[in-house]
VMD Tcl script that draws the C-alpha trace (Angstrom):
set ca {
  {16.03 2.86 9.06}
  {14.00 4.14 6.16}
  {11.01 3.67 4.66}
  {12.41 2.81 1.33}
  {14.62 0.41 2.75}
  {12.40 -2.25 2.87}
  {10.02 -1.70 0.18}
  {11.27 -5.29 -1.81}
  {8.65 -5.80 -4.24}
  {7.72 -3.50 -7.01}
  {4.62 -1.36 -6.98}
  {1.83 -3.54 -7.96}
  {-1.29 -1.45 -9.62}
  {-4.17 -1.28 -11.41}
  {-6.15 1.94 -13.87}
  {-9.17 2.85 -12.39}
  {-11.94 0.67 -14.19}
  {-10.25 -2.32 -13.72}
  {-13.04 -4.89 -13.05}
  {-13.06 -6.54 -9.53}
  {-12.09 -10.15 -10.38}
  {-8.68 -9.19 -12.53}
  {-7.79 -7.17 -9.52}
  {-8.04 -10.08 -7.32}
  {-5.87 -11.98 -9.35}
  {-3.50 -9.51 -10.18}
  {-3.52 -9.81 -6.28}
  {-2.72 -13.58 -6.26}
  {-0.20 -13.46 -9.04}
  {2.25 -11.23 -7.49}
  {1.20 -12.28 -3.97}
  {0.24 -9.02 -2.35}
  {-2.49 -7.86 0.09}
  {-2.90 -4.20 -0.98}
  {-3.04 -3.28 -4.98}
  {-2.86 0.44 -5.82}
  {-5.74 1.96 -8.32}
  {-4.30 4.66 -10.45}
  {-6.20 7.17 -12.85}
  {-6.49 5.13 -16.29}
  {-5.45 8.76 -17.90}
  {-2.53 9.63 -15.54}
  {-0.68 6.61 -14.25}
  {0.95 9.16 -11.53}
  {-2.42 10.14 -10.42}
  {-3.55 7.79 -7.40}
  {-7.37 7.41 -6.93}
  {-7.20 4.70 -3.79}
  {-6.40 1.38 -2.51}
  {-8.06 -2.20 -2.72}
  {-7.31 -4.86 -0.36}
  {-7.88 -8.21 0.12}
  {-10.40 -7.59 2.44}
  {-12.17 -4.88 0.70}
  {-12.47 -7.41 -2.05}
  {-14.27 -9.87 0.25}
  {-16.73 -7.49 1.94}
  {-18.15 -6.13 -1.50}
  {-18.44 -10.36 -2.57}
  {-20.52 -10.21 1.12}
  {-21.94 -7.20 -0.06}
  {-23.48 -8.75 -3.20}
  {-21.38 -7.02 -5.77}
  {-20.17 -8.68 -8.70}
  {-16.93 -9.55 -9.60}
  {-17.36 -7.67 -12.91}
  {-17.94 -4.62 -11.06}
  {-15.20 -2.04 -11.75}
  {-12.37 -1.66 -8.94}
  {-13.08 2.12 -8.62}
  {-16.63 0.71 -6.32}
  {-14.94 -0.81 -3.54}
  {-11.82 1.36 -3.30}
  {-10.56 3.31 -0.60}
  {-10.52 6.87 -1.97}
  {-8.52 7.90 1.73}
  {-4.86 6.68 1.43}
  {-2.69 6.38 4.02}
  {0.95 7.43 2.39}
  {4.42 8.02 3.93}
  {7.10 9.52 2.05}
  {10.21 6.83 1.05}
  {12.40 8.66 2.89}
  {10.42 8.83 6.14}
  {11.83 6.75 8.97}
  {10.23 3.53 9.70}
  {8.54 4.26 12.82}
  {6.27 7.17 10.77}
  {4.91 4.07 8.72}
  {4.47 1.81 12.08}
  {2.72 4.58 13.66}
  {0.88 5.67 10.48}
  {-0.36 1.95 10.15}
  {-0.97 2.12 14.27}
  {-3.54 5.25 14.23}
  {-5.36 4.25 11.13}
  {-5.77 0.62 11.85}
  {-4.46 -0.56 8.77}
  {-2.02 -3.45 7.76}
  {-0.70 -1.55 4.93}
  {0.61 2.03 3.80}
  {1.61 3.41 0.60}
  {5.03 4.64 -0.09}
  {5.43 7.78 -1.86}
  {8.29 10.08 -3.11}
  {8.66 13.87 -3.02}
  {6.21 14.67 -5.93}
  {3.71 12.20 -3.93}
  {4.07 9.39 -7.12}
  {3.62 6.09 -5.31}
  {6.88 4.41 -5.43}
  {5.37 0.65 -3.39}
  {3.47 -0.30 -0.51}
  {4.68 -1.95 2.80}
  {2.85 -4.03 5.23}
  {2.97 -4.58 8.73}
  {4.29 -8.18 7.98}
  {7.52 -5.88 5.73}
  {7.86 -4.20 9.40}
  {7.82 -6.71 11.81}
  {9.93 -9.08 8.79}
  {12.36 -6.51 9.34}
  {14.11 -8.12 12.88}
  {16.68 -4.07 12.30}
  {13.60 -2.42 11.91}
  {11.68 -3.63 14.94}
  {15.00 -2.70 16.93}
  {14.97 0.36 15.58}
  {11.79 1.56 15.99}
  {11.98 0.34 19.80}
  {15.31 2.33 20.06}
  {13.80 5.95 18.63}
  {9.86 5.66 20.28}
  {10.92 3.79 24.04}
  {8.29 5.65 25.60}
  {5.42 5.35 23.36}
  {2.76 2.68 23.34}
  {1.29 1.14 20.28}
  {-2.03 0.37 20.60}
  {-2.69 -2.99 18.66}
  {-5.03 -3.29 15.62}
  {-5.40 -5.54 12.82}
}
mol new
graphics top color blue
foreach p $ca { graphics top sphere $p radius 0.5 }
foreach p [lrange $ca 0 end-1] q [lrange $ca 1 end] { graphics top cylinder $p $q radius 0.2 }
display resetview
């Protein structure tokens, strides 16, 4: 099974600059865990990731909500390609220690995001990624 199989939801993003709080609820409105940050002068150009949690720690952190979005992202994205087999996203999610990756296409444009919840949703996918990695052991994370 492929990546791009069970990306459902459409890419959900923000430009760079975006303050913390409309993040957030761009987060809550479209029910998502992970919210792409994008170059506010080349909407192709991604500049890193936000997450939920990110968006608690820098509250615990003491920065404010009107902070921009560009503070508290992760500027190291994890990617795999749409057409790259399930298990490279399992695994990719697996050595990083991440719940979520973003999906790419050939010219590297994110295309969505799927989550570890998309993967083990997927009842075909969990089969198949047992079927094509028997011998290998996934070492749990979060």
């Amino acid at each position: 099974m492929k990546v791009e199989q069970i990306v459902t939801k459409p890419l959900v993003a923000v430009p760079s600059g975006t303050p913390i709080l409309k993040a957030a609820k761009q987060m809550v409105e479209n029910s998502v865990g992970l919210l792409v940050v994008y170059d506010a002068k080349d909407k192709t150009k991604l500049v890193g990731v936000v997450s939920e949690r990110d968006i608690i720690k820098s509250m615990v952190s003491g920065e404010k909500l009107t902070g921009q979005v560009d503070r508290i992202a992760v500027k190291k994205v994890v990617t795999v390609k749409a057409a790259s087999d399930v298990a490279e996203a399992a695994k990719a999610m697996n050595k990083h220690q991440i719940r979520h990756v973003v999906v790419v296409d050939n010219q590297a444009k994110p295309v969505g995001v799927i989550s570890m919840r998309d993967l083990v949703g997927e009842r075909a996918t969990l089969t198949a990624i047992l079927q094509s990695h028997e011998k290998e052991i996934f070492i749990g994370g979060d």
